[in-house]
N, C-alpha and C positions, 0 to 999 in steps of 0.2 A: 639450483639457482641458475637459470637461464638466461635472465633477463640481458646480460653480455654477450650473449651470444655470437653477435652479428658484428662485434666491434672489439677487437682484442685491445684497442688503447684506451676501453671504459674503464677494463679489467685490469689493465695495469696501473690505470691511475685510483681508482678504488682502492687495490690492494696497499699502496704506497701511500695513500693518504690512511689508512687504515692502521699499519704499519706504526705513521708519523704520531698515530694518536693515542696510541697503545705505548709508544713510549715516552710522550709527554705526560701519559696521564702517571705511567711509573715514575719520571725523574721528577714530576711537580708536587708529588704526594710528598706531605713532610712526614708522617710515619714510614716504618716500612710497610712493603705492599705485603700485602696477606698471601700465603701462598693459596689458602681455598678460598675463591669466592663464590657467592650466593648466585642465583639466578639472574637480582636486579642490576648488580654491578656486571655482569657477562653483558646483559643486555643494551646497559648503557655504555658500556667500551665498545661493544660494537656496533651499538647504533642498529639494532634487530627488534623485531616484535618477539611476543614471548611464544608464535607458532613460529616465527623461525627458529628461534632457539629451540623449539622441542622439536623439529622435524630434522635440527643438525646435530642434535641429543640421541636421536631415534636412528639417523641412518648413519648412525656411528662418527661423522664427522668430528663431534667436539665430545671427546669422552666425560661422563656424569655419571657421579658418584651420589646414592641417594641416602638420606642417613632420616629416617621420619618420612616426614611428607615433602624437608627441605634437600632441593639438587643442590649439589656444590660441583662445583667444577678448580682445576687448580691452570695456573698461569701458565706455568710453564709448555702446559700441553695445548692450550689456545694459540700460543707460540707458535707451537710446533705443527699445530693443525695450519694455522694459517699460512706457513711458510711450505707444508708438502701442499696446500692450495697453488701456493707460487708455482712452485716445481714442475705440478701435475700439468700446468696451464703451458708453461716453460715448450716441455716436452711434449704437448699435444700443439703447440705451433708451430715447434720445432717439425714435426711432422708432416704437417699441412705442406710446408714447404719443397 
């Protein structure tokens, strides 16, 4: 995903409204959140097409568990994906510098 390329305060405001919406969507939920979800809920936390999601499936980004013909993915590691995204992005401007 390139499309920020040219602008590292798209990418920080992305990630932090992204962030904002991942955990609204956890504390507004009156059940508990599931720790596996399906494809359609991945897709609509993060507001992705279902070729993004398979090509951040494919190049290891958001690790997927396949059980049939349904991916599941678990929370915690969306998390966790998205925050070594922060990091990576961190330290590759930190760089530039």
């Amino acid at each position: 995903m390139t499309i920020f390329k040219e602008d590292p305060e798209a990418v920080k405001h992305f990630w932090t409204r992204m962030r904002k919406t991942i955990r609204e969507e956890i504390q507004g939920a009156t059940t508990p959140q599931p720790t596996w979800l399906r494809s359609s809920k991945v897709k609509e936390l993060l507001n992705i097409s279902d070729s993004t999601l398979q090509n951040l499936r494919i190049n290891g980004t958001l690790p997927a568990y396949k059980l049939g013909t349904t991916w599941f993915y678990r929370l915690d590691e969306i998390m966790a994906a998205l925050e070594a995204g922060r990091q990576h992005r961190k330290e590759a401007d930190h760089e530039k510098q």
